[in-house]
C-alpha positions as CSV (number, residue, x, y, z in Angstrom):
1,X,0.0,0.0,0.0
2,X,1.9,3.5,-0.8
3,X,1.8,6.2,1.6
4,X,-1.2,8.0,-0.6
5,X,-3.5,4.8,0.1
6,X,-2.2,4.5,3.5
7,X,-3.4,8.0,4.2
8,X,-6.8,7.7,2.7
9,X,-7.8,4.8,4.6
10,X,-7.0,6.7,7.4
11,X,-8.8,9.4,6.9
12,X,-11.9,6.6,5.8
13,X,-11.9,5.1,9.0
14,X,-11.5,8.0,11.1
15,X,-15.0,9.5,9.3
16,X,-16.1,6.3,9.8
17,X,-15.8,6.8,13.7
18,X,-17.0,10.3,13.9
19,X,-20.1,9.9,12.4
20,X,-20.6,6.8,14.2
21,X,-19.1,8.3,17.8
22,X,-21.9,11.6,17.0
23,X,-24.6,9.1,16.4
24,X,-24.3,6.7,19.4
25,X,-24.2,10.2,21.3
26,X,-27.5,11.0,19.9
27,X,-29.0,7.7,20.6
28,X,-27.9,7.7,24.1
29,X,-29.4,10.9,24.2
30,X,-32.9,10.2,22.9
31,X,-33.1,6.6,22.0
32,X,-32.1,4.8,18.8
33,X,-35.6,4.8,17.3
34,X,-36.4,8.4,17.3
35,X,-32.8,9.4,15.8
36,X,-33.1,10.1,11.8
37,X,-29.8,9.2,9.5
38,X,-30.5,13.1,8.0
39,X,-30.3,14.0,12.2
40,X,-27.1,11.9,12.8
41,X,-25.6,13.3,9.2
42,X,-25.9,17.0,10.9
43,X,-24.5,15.9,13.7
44,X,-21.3,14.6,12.1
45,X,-21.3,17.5,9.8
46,X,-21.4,15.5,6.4
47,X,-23.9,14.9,4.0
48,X,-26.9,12.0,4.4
49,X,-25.6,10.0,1.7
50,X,-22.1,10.0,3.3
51,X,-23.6,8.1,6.3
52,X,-25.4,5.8,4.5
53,X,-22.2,5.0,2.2
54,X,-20.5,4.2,5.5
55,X,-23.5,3.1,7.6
56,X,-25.8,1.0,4.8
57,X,-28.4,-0.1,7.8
58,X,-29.2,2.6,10.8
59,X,-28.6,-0.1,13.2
60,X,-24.9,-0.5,12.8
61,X,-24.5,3.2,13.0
62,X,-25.2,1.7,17.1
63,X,-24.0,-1.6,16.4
64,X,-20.5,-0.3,14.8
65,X,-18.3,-3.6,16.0
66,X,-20.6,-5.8,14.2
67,X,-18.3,-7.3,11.7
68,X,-15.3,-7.5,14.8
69,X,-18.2,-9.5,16.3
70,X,-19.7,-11.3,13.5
71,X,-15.7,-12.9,12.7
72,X,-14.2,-12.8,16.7
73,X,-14.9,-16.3,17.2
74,X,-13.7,-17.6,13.4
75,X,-10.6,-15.7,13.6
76,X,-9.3,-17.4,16.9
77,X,-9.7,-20.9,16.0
78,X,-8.0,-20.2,13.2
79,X,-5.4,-17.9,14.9
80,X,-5.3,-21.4,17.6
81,X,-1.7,-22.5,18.6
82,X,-0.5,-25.6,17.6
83,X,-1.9,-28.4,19.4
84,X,-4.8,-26.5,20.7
85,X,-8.6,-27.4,19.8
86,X,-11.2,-24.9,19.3
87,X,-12.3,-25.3,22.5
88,X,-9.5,-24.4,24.0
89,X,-8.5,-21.5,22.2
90,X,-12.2,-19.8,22.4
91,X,-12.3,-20.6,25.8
92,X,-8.6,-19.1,26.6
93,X,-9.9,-16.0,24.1
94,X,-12.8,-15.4,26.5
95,X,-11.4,-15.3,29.4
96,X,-8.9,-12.4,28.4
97,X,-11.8,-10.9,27.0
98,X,-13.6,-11.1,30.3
99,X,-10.0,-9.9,32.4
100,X,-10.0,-6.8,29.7
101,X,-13.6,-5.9,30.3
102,X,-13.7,-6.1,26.3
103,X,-16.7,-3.9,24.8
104,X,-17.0,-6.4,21.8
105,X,-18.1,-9.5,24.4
106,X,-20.8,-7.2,25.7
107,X,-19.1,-4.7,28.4
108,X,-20.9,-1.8,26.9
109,X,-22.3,0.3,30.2
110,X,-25.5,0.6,31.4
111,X,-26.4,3.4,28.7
112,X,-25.6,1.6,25.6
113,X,-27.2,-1.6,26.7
114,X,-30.1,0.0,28.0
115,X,-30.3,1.5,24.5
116,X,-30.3,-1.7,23.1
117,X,-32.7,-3.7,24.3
118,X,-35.4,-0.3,24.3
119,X,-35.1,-0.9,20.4
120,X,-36.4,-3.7,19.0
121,X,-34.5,-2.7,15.3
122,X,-31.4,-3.3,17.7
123,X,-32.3,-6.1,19.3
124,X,-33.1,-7.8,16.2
125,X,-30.1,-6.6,14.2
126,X,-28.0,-8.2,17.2
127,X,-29.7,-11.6,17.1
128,X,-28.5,-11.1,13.5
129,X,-25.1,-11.0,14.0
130,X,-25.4,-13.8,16.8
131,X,-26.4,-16.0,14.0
132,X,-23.3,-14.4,11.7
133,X,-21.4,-15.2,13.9
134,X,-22.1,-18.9,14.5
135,X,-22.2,-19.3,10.6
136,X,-18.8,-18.1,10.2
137,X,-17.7,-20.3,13.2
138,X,-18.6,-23.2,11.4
139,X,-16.8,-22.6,7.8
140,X,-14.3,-21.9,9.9
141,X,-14.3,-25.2,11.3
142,X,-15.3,-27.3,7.8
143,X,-12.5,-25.7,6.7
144,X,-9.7,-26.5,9.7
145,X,-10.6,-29.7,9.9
146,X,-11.2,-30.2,6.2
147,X,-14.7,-31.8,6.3
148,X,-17.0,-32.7,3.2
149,X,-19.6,-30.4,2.3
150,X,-21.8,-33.3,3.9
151,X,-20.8,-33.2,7.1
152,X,-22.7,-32.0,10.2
153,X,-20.2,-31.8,12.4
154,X,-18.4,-28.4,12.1
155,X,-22.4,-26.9,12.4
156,X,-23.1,-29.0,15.3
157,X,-19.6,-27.7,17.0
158,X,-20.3,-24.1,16.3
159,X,-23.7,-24.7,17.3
160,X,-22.7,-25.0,20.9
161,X,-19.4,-23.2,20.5
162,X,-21.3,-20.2,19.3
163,X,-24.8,-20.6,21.9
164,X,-22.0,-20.5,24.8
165,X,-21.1,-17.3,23.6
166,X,-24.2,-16.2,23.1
167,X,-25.7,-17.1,26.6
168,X,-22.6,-15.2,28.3
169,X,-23.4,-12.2,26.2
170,X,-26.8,-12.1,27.4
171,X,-26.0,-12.4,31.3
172,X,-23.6,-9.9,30.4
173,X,-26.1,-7.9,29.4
174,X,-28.4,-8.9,32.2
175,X,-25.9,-8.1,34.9
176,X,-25.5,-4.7,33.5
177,X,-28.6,-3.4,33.1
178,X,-29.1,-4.7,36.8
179,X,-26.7,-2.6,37.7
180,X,-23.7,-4.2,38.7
181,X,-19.8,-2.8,38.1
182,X,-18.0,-3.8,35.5
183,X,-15.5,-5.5,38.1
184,X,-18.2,-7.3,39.7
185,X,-19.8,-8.2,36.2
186,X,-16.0,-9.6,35.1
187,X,-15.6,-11.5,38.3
188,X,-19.0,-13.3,37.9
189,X,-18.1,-14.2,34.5
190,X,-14.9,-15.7,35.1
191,X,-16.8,-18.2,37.1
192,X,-19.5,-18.7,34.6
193,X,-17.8,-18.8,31.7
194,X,-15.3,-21.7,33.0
195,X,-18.6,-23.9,33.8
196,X,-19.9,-23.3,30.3
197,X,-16.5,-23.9,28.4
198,X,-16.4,-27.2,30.9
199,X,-20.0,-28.2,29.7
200,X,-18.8,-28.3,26.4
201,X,-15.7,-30.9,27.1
202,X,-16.2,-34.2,27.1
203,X,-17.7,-33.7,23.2
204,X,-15.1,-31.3,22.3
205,X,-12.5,-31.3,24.2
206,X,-10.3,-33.1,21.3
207,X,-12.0,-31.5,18.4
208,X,-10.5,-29.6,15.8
209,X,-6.8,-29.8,17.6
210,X,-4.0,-27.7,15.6
C-alpha cells in the first residue's frame, strides 16, 4: 500500500468513527428509534448520503463492531496455537476478554445496553449478527478440519461453541442493566464462563486440535 492509500484509509476510518461516535451520542441521548440518519448526518457535519455510504443499515451506526463481532470467534480458531482445539482457544480468548472488560463481548455500560434492548430494530439486528457469527464459526471449522460439504459436524460444533457465547453475552447484558460494576460483572463471569466452556468438554474437548 503506498503512503497516498495508506493515508486515505486513514482518513476513511477515522470519518467512519466520527459519524458513528456523534450518532451513538444521539442515541444515548434520545433513543435509537427516534434518531433520523438526515439527524445523525448533521450531527457529524457531512452529508446523508455519506452516512449511508459508510453506515448502509441505521442499526450498525449503534451496532459499529458488528463485523469485529460477527468474525471474533472464526478468527481465533484459526489464529489457535498448535496443538490447541477450538475449544480451547475460544475458551482461553474469553477469558482475556472477560479480564479486559472487552466492549466487543458485551461490556458496553448501562447506557448503551439499555439502548439496546429499548429498540427492537437493535435487538433484532444483534440476534443477526449472533447468528453471523455462528455461521462463520462453522466454515471456519469445515474448513480446519477439512470436512466434506456433507458433514454436520463443524455446524453441530459451532452450534454450541457459538450458543455458549451467546448465553454469556446475554448475562452480560443482564448483569449490566441490573446494575452491577463492570468488576463485579468480570468476576461473575470468570466463574461462569469456566462452567460453560467445561459443559462443552467431554464432546469437544479433542476436536478440531492444531
Amino acid at each position: 500500500m503506498t503512503t497516498q492509500q495508506g493515508l486515505r484509509a486513514r482518513k476513511k476510518q477515522q470519518t467512519r468513527e466520527h459519524i458513528s461516535h456523534r450518532a451513538t451520542e444521539l442515541f444515548l441521548e434520545r433513543g435509537f428509534d427516534r434518531v433520523t440518519i438526515a439527524e445523525v448526518a448533521a450531527a457529524a457535519d457531512v452529508a446523508k448520503m455519506t452516512v449511508t455510504n459508510y453506515f448502509p443499515r441505521k442499526e450498525d451506526l449503534a451496532l459499529d463492531l458488528g463485523a469485529v463481532f460477527t468474525e471474533q470467534l472464526a478468527a481465533v480458531v484459526r489464529d489457535r496455537a498448535p496443538g490447541q482445539s477450538a475449544l480451547a482457544a475460544l475458551r482461553e480468548a474469553y477469558l482475556s476478554a472477560v479480564a479486559a472488560q472487552d466492549q466487543v463481548i458485551g461490556f458496553s455500560g448501562a447506557s448503551f445496553a439499555k439502548m439496546i434492548t429499548d429498540s427492537p430494530a437493535l435487538v433484532t439486528r444483534l440476534r443477526d449478527f449472533h447468528d453471523d457469527r455462528q455461521a462463520a464459526l462453522a466454515r471456519a471449522l469445515a474448513a480446519e478440519t477439512g470436512a466434506a460439504d456433507d458433514d454436520i459436524t463443524p455446524r453441530v460444533a459451532a452450534a454450541q461453541l457459538a450458543g455458549v457465547h451467546r448465553v454469556l453475552f446475554d448475562e452480560i447484558m443482564a448483569r449490566t442493566l441490573a446494575g452491577e460494576s463492570g468488576d463485579e460483572i468480570a468476576a461473575a463471569l470468570t466463574i461462569a464462563a469456566t462452567t460453560a466452556f467445561d459443559a462443552l468438554a467431554p464432546g469437544l474437548a479433542d476436536y478440531a486440535v492444531r
